[in-house]
N, C-alpha and C positions, 0 to 999 in steps of 0.2 A: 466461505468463512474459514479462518486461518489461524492458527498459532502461531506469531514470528519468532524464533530464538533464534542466540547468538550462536552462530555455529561452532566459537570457537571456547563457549562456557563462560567470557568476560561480560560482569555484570555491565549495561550499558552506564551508568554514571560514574562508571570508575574511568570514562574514557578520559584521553588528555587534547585539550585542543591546544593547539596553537595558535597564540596570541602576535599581533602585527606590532610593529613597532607604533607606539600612541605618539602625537603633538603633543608638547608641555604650551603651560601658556602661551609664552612669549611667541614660540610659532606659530601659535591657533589664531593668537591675536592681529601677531605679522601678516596672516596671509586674506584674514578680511579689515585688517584697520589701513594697510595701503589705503585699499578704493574710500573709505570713508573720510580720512583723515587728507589722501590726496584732494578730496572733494572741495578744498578752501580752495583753490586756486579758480574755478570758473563760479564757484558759488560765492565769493565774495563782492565780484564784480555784478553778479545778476543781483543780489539782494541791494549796492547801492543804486543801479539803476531803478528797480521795481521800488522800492522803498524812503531813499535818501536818508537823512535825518534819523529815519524812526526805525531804518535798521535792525539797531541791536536790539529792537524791541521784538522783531522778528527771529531772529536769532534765536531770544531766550524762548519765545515760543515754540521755537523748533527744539529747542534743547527740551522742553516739559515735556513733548511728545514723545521725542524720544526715551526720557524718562521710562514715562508710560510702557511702552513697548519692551524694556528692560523686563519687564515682570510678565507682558505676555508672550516673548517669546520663550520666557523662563517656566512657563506655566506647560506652554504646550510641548515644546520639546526635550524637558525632562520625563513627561509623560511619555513619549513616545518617541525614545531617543533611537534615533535612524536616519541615514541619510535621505535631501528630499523636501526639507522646507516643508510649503503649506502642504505643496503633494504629498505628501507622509502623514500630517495630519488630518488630513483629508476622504487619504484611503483609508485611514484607521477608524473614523468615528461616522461618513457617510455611508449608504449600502449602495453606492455607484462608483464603482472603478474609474468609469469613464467619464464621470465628471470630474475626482479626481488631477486625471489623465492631461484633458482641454486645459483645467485652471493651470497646470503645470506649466503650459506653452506661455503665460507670462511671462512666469523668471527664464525661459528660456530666452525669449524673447529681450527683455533685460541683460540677461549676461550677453546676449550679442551685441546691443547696442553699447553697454557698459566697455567691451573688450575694443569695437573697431573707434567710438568715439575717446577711446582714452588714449590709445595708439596715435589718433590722427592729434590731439592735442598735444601729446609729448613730441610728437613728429612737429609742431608746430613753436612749442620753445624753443626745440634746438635748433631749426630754422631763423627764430627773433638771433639767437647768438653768432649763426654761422651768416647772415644774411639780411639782413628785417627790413631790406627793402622788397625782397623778391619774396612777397605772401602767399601771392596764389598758387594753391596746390598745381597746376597746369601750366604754371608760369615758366618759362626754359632759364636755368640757373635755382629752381626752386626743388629741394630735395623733400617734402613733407609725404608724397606718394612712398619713394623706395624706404624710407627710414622707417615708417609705421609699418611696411609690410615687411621690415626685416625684425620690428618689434614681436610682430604676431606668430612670425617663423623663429624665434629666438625663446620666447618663454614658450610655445607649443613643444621645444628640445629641450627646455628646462625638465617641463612639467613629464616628457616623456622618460625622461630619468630617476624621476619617483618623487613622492609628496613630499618626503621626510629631507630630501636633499634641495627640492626647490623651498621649502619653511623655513633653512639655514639662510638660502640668499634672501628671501624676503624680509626676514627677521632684518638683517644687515639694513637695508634697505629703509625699514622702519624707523630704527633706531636714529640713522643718519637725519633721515625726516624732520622726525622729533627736535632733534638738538638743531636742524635747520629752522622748525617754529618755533623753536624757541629763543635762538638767536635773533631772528625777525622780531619778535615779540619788544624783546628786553630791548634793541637798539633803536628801536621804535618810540617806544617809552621813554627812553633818555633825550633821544630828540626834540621831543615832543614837554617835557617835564624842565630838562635842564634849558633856562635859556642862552647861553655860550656855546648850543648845538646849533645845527643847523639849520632848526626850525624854533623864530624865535616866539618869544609869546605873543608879540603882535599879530605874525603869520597863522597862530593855531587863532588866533579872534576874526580875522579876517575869514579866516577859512570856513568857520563856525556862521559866519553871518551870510557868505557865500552857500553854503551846504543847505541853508537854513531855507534862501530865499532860491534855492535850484530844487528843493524837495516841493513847494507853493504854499510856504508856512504850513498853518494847521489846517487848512482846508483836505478833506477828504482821506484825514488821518489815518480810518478804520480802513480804505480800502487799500491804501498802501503799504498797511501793515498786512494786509489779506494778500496781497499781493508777493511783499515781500517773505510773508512766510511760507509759498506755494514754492519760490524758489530756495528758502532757507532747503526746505526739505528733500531738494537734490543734494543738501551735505551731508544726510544719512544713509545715501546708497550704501553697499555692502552689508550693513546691519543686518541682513538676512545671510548672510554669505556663510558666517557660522553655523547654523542651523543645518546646512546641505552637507557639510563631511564631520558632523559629531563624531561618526561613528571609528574617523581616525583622532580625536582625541583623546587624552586619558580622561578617566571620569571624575568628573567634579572640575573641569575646566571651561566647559559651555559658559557657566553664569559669569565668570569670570573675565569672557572675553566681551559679552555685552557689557559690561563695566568699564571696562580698562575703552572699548571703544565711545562709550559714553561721554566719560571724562576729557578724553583725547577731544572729541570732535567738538564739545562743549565750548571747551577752554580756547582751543585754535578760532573757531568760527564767532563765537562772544569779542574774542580782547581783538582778534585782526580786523571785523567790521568796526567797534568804538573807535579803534588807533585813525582808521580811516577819515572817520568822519573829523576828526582832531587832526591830522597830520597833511592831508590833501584835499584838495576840491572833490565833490564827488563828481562833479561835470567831466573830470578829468580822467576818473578811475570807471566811469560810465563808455567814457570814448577807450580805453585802453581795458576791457571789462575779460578778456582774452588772455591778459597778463598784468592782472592787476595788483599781484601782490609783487611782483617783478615790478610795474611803477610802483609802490609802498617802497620796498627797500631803493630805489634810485632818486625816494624823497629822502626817505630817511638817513642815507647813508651814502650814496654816491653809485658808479657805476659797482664798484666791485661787490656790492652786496648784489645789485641787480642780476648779475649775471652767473650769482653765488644761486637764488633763487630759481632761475632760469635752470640751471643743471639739474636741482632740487625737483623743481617741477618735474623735467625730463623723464626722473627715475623715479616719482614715487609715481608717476602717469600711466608707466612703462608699467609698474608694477603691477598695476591693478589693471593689466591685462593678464596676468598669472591669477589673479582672485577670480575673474571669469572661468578660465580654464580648469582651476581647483571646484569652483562650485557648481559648474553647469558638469564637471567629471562625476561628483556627488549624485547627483540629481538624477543624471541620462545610466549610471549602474543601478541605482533601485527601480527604476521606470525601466529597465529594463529584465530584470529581475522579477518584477510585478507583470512581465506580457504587456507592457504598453508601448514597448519600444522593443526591435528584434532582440532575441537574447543576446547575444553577440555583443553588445554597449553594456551588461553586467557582467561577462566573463574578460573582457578586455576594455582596458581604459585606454588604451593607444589606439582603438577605432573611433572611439567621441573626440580625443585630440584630435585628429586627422581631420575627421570631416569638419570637425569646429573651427579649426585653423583656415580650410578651404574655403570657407562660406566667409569665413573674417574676412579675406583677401580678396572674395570675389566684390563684398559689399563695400571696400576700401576702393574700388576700380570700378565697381559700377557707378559709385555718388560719385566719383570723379576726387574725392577727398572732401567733397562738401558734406558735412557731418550734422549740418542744421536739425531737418529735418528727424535725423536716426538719433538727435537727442531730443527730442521731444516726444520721440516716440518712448523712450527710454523712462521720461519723464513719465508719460501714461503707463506705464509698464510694470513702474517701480512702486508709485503712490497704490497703484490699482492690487497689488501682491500685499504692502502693506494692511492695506482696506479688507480684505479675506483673509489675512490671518487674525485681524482683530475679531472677526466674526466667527471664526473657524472655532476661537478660546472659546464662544459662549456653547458652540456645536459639540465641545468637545466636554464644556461641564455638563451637558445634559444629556450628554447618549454616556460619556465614560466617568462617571460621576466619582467611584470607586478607585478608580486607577492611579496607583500610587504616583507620586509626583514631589518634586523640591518644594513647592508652593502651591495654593490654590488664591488666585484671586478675589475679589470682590466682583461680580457682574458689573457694577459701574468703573473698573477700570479698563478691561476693552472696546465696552462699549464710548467711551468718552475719547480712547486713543481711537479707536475707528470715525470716531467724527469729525478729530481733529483732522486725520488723513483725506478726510469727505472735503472739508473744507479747502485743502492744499490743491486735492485733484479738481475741483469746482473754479481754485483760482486759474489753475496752468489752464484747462478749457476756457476759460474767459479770455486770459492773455494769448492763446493761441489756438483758437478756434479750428484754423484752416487745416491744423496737423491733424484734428480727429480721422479723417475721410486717408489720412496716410498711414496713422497706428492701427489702424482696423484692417487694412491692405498687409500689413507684415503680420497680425497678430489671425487674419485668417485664411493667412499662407501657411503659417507653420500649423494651427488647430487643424490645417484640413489634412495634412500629410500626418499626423501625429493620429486623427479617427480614423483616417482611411487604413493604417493598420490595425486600429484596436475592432475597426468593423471589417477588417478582410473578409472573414468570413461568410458573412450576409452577404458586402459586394460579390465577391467567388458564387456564392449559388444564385444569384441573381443573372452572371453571366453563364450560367450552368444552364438555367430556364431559358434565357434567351437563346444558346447553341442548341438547345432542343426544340424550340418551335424554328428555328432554321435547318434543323435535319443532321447537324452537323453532329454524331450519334460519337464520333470517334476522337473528337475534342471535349464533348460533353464528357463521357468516360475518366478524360483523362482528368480535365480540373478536377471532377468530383472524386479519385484519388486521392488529387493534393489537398482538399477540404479532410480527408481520411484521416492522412500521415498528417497533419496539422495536429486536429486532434488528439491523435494517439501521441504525440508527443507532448499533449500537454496536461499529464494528468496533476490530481491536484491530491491531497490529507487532509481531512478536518481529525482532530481530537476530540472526542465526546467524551465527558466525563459519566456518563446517568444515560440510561434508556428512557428519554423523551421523548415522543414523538415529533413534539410541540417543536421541540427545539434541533433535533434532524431536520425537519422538514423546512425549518427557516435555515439552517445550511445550506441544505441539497436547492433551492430557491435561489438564495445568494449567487452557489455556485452558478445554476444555469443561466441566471443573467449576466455575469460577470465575467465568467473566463470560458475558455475554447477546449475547453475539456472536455473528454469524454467517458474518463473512466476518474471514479472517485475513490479512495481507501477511507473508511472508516474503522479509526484507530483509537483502541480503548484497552491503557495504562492500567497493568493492576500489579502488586507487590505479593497478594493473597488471594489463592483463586477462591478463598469464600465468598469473596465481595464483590466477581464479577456480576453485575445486571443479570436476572433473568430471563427478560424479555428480549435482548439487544438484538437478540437474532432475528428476531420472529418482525422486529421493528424496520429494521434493513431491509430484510426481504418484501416486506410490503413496500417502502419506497422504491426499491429495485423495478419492482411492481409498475409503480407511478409512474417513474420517470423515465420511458423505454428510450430515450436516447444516452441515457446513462448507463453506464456500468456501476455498480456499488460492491465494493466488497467489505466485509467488515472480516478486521486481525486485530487479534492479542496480542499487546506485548507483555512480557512479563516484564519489571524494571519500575523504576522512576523515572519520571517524568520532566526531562531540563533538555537541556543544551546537549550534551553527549548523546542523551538517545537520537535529538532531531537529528543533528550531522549523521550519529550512525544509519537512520533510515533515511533521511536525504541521499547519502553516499551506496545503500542497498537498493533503493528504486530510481534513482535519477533524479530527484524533484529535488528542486531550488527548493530550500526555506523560506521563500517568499510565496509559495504557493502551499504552503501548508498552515493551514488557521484555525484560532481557536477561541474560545468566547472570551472575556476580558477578565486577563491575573488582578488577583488582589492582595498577592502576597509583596512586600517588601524585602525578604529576606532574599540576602546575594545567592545567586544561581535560582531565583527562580521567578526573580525579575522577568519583566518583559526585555528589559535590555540586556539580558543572558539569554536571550529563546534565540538567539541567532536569524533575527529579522521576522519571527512569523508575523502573521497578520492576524488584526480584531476583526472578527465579524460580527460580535454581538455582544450587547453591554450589559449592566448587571442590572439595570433595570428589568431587560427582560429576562435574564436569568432568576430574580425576584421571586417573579410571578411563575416561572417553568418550577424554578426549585417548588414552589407549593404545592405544585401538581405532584413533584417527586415522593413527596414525603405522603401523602396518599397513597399513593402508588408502595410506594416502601410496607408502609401498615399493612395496606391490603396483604399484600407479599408474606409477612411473618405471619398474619394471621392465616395464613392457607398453606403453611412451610411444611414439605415434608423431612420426614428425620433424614435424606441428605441433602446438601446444600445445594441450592441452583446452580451456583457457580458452577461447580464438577461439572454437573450434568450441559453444562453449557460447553466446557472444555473439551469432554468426553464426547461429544457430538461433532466438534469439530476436527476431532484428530488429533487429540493431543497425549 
């Protein structure tokens, strides 16, 4: 038992942190509306092949969902703003780490797919420009291998140069984009409207009755629209992307950038599928479905649009392999931070570029450049992530009920956007059956290397047991060391506010399922030593008791209770803020937000706080009515050396 002061007499909420330079919109937006927005270029082609005709009706269906999703990714991660996506809401309102952990290995699994298939695709426009007779990746005169692998090596030096400078060139990038759909849009329109262009009205009737009778009339309407809205919903990739580095935006820009991508992807994917179906055969943009808005402008307009597009494509393709690199950097520093990935991926972001970069390029040379496959898997990957964070909102109204937030939805709006996600990921397994048996091959490559650290441990004493009935006395020894020094590096904090039993004992629990800890601080904030707990002591020591592979120490701090004390005790024991946790804030007020705690974690909701508080206030009465004329507090203080 401890008293911790500051040694140098500074009250700890007077400390000053330093704040990182924040994203303003326009870069928050840039750097996940590339992958979304560049998304019209293969998703226009896949919706008129799956759909014809009935298209835009797909489209808008993809547009409601995404809607939808508007308000719950708004719900959950103002709640719990941190880098990390579902992973982050996940560890905050489940009591398993390590499921967690596993779901994470989706988007991970996604941003790879997302970074090597968008490479190979931009690799693939510049190719139609520089060559378009020589396609095949392996073809000799065919550059799509070097050109994507100097994509993946080129934003990995971007991104190593820092967020704030690569969000400048994305921004660039966006914007170009933009005035690029929009150009395509308007000249499209004109062609198509005026007839002195070059699509007269007879050709938009003709094409109309062609489209009409290449989709098989009305027969089988509902499955085509089912179909085409499973690929509509490849044009919302990145819409998670934001989610994974909040924690570099300034605040109050998250819901802003789901907006702004909203609009964007709505408007480009609605008016480019209609123009389609009006301005070309779809037979045609089916066969050309690889660069289909590249034929669009070569109807529309002639070559010089085509190959206006073509460059377009190249760089917004290109880009949203920096949106991988930004969001899986997001993602792999809090999972590292949390002990689910070595610490070393949350003290440095240029060890995740690196190895993410490497695994880009090995998987660009192992498919040979055929990208088939790793985008279907992308496609499981993507809808599958969607689908658990709609679910995650209802997990997260019911364990964190309390916890302040931008909005609180309606239950029937995640559940409704999860269904529509149910149906998208139902079509792609219909339409491509044979990929499942190949998404479950990457997705439990990466889960089994991702648990095989979060359960070192277990495996470690398990080949501990094994060198011991082989005799082998002096290898046993040794692992069981590094099972030690593991340990002792990884201790952890909870904040107790109240001598509960009830509610230590579901900490000290938590902890021993979850993390590799062996020694725990419990730490109990007081301003006035009237009001420390009387019991607090006598409480610890009996868990101490309990849990003999623990260590428990319980310390006072004198102080308030924010962000300046955590960093200062993080900074005097060694512990990441990510391993220091505490029941769920219900305050609103700045600096004492959850997203001023400097990342700690929830491990318990106020549901059960609720029902512990009851017990408290028991306990409290008993207390006064048995109070001697000095305060417990002292006597608590007094005992420990204070």
């Amino acid at each position: 038992v401890l008293v911790h002061d500051s040694d140098d007499g500074r009250v700890y909420d007077s400390l000053d942190l330093d704040e990182s330079a924040k994203l303003g919109e326009l870069e928050s937006t840039a750097l996940c509306g590339n992958d979304i927005t560049g998304s019209c270029f293969y998703v226009t082609g896949a919706m008129a092949t799956a759909a014809g005709v009935w298209a835009p009706f797909a489209a808008v269906f993809a547009s409601f969902t995404l809607w939808l999703f508007r308000w719950v990714y708004t719900e959950a991660v103002t709640a719990l703003p941190f880098n990390g996506g579902i992973y982050n809401v996940l560890l905050n309102t489940v009591r398993s780490k390590k499921v967690a952990g596993l779901v994470a290995t989706l988007t991970i699994l996604s941003y790879l797919a997302t970074a090597v298939v968008s490479a190979l695709s931009a690799a693939s426009y510049m190719q139609t420009i520089i060559d378009d007779t020589r396609m095949h990746p392996m073809e000799s005169g065919c550059y799509i291998l070097p050109i994507s692998i100097f994509l993946i090596v080129f934003f990995a030096g971007l991104k190593l140069v820092g967020v704030s400078e690569s969000a400048k060139v994305a921004s660039v990038m966006f914007v170009i984009h933009l005035g690029t759909m929009l150009l395509l849009m308007i000249v499209t329109f004109l062609a198509v409207a005026t007839p002195v262009k070059s699509i007269p009205f007879s050709a938009v009737g003709e094409n109309l009755r062609a489209n009409f009778q290449y989709t098989g009339g009305t027969s089988k309407i509902a499955n085509k629209i089912v179909l085409g809205f499973s690929n509509a919903m490849l044009g919302v990739s990145g819409f998670e992307t934001s989610a994974n580095f909040i924690e570099e935006q300034k605040e109050g820009v998250f819901p802003k950038t789901l907006r702004n991508m909203w609009y964007a992807v709505s408007t480009i994917n609605i008016i480019l599928i209609i123009e389609c179906v009006f301005a070309t055969r779809l037979k045609d943009v089916a066969e050309n479905r690889d660069n289909a808005l590249a034929f669009l402008g070569l109807t529309a307009a002639g070559r010089w649009l085509q190959v206006w597009v073509s460059l377009d494509a190249f760089m917004i393709l290109a880009a949203a392999v920096l949106t991988s690199y930004v969001g899986v950097g997001g993602l792999a520093a809090r999972m590292g931070g949390d002990r689910c990935l070595p610490c070393q991926f949350a003290s440095s972001h240029r060890l995740t570029t690196v190895i993410f970069m490497l695994i880009c390029i090995s998987l660009v040379l192992v498919l040979k450049g055929d990208s088939v496959e790793l985008a279907a898997c992308y496609s499981f990957a993507f809808l599958s992530v969607m689908f658990l964070f709609a679910m995650s909102v209802l997990v997260l109204q019911m364990q964190r009920p309390k916890l302040p937030r931008d909005m609180k939805n309606n239950a029937f709006i995640p559940v409704l956007a999860g269904l529509l996600v149910l149906v998208a990921l139902m079509g792609t397994l219909a339409s491509s059956p044979s990929v499942l048996s190949t998404f479950l091959a990457y997705l439990s490559t990466l889960a089994s290397l991702i648990g095989l650290y979060m359960y070192r441990l277990k495996v470690m004493k398990l080949f501990q047991k094994l060198l011991a009935l082989c005799c082998l006395t002096r290898l046993e020894k040794k692992l069981g060391g590094l099972v030690d020094s593991i340990r002792q590096q990884s201790s952890v904090v909870y904040f107790s506010k109240n001598a509960n039993i009830c509610r230590l004992n579901k900490a000290i629990q938590y902890i021993n399922q979850n993390e590799d800890a062996n020694h725990v601080r419990v730490v109990h904030v007081y301003r006035d030593e009237y009001t420390v707990p009387q019991n607090l002591v006598l409480l610890c020591q009996l868990l101490d008791a309990m849990y003999p592979s623990l260590r428990i120490d319980l310390i006072f701090v004198k102080g308030s209770f924010g962000a300046p004390m955590i960093m200062r005790l993080s900074a005097d024991w060694n512990v990441q803020p990510n391993l220091m946790f505490i029941t769920c804030p219900a305050s609103g007020e700045a600096g004492r937000r959850l997203q001023d705690l400097r990342g700690v974690r929830v491990i318990m909701g106020h549901e059960e706080e609720a029902a512990l508080d009851a017990l408290d206030d028991v306990e409290e009465a008993d207390d006064q009515e048995a109070a001697m004329p000095r305060p417990a507090g002292l006597d608590v203080l007094a005992a420990a050396g204070h």
